[in-house]
C-alpha positions as CSV (number, residue, x, y, z in Angstrom):
1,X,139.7,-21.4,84.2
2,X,138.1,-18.0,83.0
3,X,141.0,-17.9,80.3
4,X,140.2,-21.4,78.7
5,X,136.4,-20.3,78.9
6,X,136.9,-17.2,76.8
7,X,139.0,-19.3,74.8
8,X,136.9,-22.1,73.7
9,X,134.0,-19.5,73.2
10,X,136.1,-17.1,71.0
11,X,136.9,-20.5,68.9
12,X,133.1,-21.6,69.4
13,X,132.0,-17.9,67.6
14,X,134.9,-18.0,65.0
15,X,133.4,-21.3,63.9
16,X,129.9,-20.5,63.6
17,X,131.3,-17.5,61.7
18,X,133.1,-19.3,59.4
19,X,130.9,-21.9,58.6
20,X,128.1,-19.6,58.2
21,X,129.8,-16.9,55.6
22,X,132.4,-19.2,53.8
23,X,132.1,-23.0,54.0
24,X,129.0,-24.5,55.6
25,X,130.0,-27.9,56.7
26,X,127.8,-30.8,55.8
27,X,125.2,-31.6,58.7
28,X,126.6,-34.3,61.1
29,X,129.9,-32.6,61.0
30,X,128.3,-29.0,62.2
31,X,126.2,-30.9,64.4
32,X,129.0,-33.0,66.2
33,X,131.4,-29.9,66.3
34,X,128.7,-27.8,67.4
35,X,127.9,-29.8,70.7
36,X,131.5,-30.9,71.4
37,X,131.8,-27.0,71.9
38,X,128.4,-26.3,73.5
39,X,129.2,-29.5,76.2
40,X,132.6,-28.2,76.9
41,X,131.1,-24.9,77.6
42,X,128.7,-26.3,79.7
43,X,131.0,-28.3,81.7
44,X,133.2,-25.3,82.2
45,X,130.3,-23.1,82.9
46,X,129.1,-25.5,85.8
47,X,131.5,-27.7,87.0
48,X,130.2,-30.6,88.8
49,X,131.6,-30.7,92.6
50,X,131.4,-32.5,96.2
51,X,129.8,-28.9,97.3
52,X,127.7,-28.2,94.3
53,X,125.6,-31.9,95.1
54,X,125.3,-31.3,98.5
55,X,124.1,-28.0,98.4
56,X,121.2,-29.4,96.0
57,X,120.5,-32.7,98.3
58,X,120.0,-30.3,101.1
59,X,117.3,-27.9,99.2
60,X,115.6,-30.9,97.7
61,X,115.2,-32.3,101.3
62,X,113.6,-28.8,102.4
């Protein structure tokens, strides 16, 4: 999982890069791209699971 993390944020940077110095993409395709990158860094950053939701029903009920 670390490995496909690094990955897709290398990629994510390389992008940026490139579309900032060389070819600047027209707006909704830099847009879209951008948060299909940012959402699947989030959702590898903070997986959703069974013991992630319980631990935050039990400090909401505190």
């Amino acid at each position: 999982m670390g490995v496909a993390r690094q990955g897709i944020a290398v990629v994510f940077t390389a992008y940026h890069l490139f579309s900032a110095f060389y070819r600047p993409y027209n707006t909704w395709m830099h847009g879209s791209l951008h948060v299909a990158g940012a959402l699947a860094l989030i959702f590898l950053l903070y997986p959703a699971s069974k013991r992630l939701l319980h631990t935050r029903r039990a400090a909401a009920q505190r």
